[in-house]
C-alpha positions in Angstrom: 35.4 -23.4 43.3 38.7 -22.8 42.4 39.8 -20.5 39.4 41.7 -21.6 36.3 44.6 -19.4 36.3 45.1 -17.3 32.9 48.7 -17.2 32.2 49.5 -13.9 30.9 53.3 -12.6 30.6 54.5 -9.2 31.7 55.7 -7.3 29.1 56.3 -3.3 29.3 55.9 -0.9 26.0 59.7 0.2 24.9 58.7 1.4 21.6 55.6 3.3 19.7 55.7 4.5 16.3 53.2 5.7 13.8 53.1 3.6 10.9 50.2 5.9 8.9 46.9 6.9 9.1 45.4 6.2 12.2 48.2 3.0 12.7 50.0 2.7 15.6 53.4 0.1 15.8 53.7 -0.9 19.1 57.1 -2.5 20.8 56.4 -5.0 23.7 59.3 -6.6 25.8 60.0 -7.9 28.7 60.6 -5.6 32.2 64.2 -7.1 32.2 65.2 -7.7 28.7 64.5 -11.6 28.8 63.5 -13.4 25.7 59.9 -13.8 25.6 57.9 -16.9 24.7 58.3 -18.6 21.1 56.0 -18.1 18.1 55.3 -19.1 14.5 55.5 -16.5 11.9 52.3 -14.4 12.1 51.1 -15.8 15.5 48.8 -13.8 17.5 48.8 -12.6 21.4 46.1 -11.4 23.7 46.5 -7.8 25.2 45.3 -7.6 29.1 45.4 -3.8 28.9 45.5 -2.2 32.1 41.3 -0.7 32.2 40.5 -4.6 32.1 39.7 -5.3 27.9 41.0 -8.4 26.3 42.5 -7.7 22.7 43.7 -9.9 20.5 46.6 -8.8 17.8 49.3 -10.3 14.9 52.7 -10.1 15.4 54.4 -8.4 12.9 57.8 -9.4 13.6 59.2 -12.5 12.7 60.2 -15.6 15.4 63.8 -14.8 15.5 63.3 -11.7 16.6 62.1 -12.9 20.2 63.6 -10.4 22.4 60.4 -8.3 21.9 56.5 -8.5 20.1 55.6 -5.9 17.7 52.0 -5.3 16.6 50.1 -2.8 15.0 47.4 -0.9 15.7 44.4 1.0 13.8 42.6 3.1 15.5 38.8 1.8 15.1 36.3 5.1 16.3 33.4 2.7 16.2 35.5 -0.5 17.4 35.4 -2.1 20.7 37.3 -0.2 22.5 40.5 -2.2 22.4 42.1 0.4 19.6 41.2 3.2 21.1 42.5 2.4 24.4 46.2 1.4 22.8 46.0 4.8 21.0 44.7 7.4 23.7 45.9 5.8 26.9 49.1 3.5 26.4 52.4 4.9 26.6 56.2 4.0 26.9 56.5 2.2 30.2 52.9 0.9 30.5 52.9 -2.6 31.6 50.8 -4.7 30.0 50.3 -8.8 30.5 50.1 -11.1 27.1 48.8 -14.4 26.7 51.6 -17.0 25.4 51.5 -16.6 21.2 49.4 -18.8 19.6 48.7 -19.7 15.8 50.5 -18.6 12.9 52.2 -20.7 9.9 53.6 -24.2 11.0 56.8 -24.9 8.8 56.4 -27.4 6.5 58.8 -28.4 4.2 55.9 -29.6 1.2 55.1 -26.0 0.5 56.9 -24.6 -2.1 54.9 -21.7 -2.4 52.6 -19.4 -0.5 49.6 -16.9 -1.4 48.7 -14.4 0.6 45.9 -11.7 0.1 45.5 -8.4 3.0 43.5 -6.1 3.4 44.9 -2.6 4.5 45.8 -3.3 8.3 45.1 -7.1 7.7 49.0 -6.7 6.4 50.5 -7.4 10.2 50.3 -11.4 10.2 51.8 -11.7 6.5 54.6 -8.8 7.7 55.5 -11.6 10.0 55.1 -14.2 7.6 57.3 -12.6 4.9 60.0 -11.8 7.0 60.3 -15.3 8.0 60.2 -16.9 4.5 62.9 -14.1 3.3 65.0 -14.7 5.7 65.0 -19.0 6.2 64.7 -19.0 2.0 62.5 -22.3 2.5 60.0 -21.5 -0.3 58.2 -18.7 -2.4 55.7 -16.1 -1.5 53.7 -13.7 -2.7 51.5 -10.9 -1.1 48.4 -9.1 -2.7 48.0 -6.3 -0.5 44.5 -4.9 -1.4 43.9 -0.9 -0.2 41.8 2.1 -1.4 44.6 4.0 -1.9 47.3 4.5 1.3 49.3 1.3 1.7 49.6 0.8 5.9 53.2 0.5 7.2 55.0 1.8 4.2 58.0 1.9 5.3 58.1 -1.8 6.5 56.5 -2.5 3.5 58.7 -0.4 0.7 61.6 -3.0 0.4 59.0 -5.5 0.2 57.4 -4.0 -2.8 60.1 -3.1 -4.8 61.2 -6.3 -4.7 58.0 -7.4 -6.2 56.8 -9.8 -3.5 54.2 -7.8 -2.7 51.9 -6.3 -5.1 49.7 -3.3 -3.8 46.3 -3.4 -5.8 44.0 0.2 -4.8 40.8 -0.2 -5.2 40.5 4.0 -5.9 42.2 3.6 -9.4 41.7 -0.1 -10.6 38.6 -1.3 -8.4 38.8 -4.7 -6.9 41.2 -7.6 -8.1 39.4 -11.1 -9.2 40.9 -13.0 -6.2 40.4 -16.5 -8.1 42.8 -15.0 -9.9 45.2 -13.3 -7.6 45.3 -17.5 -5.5 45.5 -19.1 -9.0 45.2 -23.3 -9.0 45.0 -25.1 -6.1 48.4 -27.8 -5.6 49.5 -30.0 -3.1 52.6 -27.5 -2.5 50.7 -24.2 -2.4 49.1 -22.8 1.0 47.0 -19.6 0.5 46.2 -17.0 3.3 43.8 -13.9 3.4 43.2 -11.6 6.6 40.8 -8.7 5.8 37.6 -7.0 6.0 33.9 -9.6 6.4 33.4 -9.4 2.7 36.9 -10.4 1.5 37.4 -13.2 3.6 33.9 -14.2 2.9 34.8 -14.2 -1.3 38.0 -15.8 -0.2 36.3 -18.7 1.5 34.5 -19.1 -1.8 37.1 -19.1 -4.2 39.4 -21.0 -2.1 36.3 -24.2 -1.0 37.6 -26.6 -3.6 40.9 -26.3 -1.8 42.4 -28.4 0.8 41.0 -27.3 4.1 44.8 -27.5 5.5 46.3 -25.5 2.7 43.2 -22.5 3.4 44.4 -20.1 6.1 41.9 -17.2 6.4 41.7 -14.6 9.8 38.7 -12.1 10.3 38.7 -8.8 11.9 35.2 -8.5 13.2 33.9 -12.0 14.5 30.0 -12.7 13.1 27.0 -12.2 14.7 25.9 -14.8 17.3 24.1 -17.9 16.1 21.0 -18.1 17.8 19.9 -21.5 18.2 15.9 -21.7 18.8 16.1 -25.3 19.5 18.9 -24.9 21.9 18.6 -27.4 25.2 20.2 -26.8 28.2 23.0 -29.1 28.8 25.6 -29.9 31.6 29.5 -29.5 31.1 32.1 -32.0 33.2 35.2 -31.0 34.2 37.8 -33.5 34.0 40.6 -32.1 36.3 38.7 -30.5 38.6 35.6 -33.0 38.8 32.6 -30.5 38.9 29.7 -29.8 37.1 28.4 -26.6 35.2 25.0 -26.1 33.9 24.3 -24.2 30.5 21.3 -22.9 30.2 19.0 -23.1 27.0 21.1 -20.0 25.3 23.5 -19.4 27.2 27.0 -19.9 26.1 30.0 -21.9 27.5 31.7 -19.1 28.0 29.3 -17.6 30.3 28.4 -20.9 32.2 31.7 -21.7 32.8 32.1 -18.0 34.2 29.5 -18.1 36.2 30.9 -21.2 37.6 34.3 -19.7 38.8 35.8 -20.8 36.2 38.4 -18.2 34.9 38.7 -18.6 31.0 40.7 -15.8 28.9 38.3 -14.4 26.2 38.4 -11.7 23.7 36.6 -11.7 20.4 33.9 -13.8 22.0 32.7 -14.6 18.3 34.9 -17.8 17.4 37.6 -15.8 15.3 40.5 -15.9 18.0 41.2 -18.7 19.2 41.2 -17.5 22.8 39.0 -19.2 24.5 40.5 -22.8 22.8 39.2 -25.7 25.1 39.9 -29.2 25.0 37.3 -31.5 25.0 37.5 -35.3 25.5 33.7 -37.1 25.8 30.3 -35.6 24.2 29.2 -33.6 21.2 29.9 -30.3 20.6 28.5 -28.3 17.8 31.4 -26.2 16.6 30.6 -22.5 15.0 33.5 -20.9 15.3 35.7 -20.2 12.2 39.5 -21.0 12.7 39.8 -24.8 14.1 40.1 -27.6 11.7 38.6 -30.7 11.1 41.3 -32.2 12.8 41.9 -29.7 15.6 37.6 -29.6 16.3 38.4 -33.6 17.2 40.1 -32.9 20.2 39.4 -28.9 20.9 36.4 -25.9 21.0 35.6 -22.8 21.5 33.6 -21.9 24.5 32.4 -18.6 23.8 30.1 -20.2 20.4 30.2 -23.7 20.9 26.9 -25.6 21.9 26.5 -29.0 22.6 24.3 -32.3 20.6 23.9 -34.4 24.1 23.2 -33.4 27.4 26.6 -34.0 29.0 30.0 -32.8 27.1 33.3 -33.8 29.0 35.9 -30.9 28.9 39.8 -30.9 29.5 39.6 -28.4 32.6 
C-alpha cells in the first residue's frame, strides 16, 4: 500500500541563543535563504529532528518576518526527549525538516481587544502574537505573564513590559493572580488566550466556559492521559483517495491502525493537543477527545491519534 507523503521543509539552524534558565532561542531558515512557508501570529511547526522524534513548537517571531522561524526551547530533564535533544545535540548547521505552520490567531477585524495569560515558557506563541498586533496596530492587547519568579526571554520581553502591555505576576512574592479577573467580561470584540502548565489551562477553561467557544483560545504543554474506552468496538476506517480499508481494533487508536496499514501520518504529542495528526473526515461518527478543534472545525476534521469512532465504518479524507 502506498504511503501518504509527510511534507516537511528543509530548514538548517543559522542562529542559537540562550534566552535564560534552561531556554534555548533557536533560528531556523532555509539552506539557501528562500522565504519559508506563511504563518499566522503564534502558529506552530513540527521538528523532524535528525535521531527520528517529532516535536512540536510556537513561533515566536511574527509573519512578516518569514525569511526564518524562531522558537524557543526549555530544557525538560523529565520531558520526552524532544528538549533535550534540541539542547545537547543541535547545533549551527544541523538540518532539520518542519511541517508547513499551522494554527495561530486568524485576523479578524471584530476584535478590538485581546487577553492573553502565559505561563513561563508558554510566553513563545503570545511573543508572536504581540509583535504582530504592535506592529499592524489593528487592536489592543494585553499579556499576563505568570512566573515564580525569572521572567523567560527577558530581553525580548523588556520593551514589552515597560510599555505596560505585558504585566509579569510571580507567584514567589504575590501568589497566584484570580484569572476571572486578569480575562475580565466576556464581549463580542474580546478574544482571550492562555498557554501554560495542566492546572492553569484547566482554571482557564473554567473561568473562560461562559465564553464564546470562538473567542477561547487555550494551548497545553503536556497532552492528558489517554481515555480509555472499556466499551470500545472495533471498527473499520475507509480511505477515500486511496480506496482501502483499515481495521481498528477494540483499543487501538487511529493513529496506530492507520500505521500499521502503511499509512504514513505525521504525529507528535499523540494526546490531541497539537494538531498534528489533523484528518479530514467526510462519512461516519467520530468521537472527538482531543482538545484544540472547534465545533466547527470537528464537522469536517479529527485527530487520529485520540479519536474513536460511534459506527462501525468512518469515511476519512486520505
Amino acid at each position: 500500500m502506498k504511503a501518504r507523503p509527510i511534507t516537511t521543509v528543509k530548514t538548517v539552524v543559522t542562529g542559537i541563543e540562550a534566552a535564560g534558565a534552561g531556554i534555548k532561542l533557536f533560528t531556523l531558515a532555509d539552506p539557501d535563504a528562500w522565504e519559508l512557508p506563511p504563518f499566522k501570529p503564534g502558529a506552530h511547526i513540527d521538528l523532524h529532528l535528525p535521531n527520528g522524534l517529532v516535536r512540536t513548537y510556537s513561533l515566536c517571531n511574527e509573519p512578516a518576518d518569514n525569511s526564518r522561524y524562531v522558537i524557543a526551547v526549555k530544557r525538560e530533564a523529565d520531558g520526552r526527549g524532544g528538549s533535550r535533544a534540541l539542547h545537547d545535540e543541535i547545533d549551527i548547521g544541523t538540518v532539520i525538516g518542519v511541517s508547513l505552520p499551522r494554527g495561530g490567531l486568524d485576523p479578524d477585524a471584530r476584535i478590538a481587544r485581546y487577553v492573553f495569560v502565559a505561563g513561563g515558557i508558554g510566553v513563545t506563541p503570545f511573543l508572536s502574537m504581540a509583535r504582530h498586533l504592535e506592529r499592524t496596530g489593528q487592536a489592543d492587547y494585553k499579556l499576563h505573564l505568570i512566573v515564580r519568579e525569572e521572567v523567560p526571554l527577558a530581553d525580548h520581553l523588556g520593551a514589552l513590559i515597560e510599555q505596560g502591555r505585558i504585566v509579569v505576576h510571580r507567584t514567589s512574592r504575590t501568589g497566584r493572580p484570580d484569572l476571572a479577573a486578569l480575562v475580565g467580561e466576556g464581549g463580542g470584540d474580546t478574544l482571550v488566550a492562555c498557554c501554560g502548565p495542566e492546572g492553569m489551562a484547566d482554571d482557564f477553561e473554567r473561568v473562560t466556559a461562559a465564553w464564546p467557544a470562538a473567542h477561547v483560545h487555550i494551548e497545553r504543554f503536556v497532552a492528558p492521559p489517554p481515555v480509555i474506552d472499556p466499551d470500545a468496538k472495533p471498527f473499520t476506517l475507509s480511505l477515500a483517495r486511496s480506496g482501502a480499508e483499515i481495521q481498528v481494533r477494540a483499543g487501538q487508536t487511529m493513529l496506530a491502525a492507520l500505521q500499521e496499514g502503511g499509512i504514513e501520518i505525521a504525529a507528535s504529542c499523540c494526546g490531541g493537543i497539537c494538531g498534528a495528526c489533523k484528518v479530514g473526515w467526510i462519512e461516519g461518527k467520530p468521537v472527538h477527545r482531543d482538545r484544540i478543534l472547534s465545533p466547527y472545525e470537528r464537522e469536517r476534521y479529527l485527530m487520529v491519534c485520540v479519536a474513536g469512532s460511534d459506527a462501525e465504518r468512518l469515511v476519512l479524507d486520505l
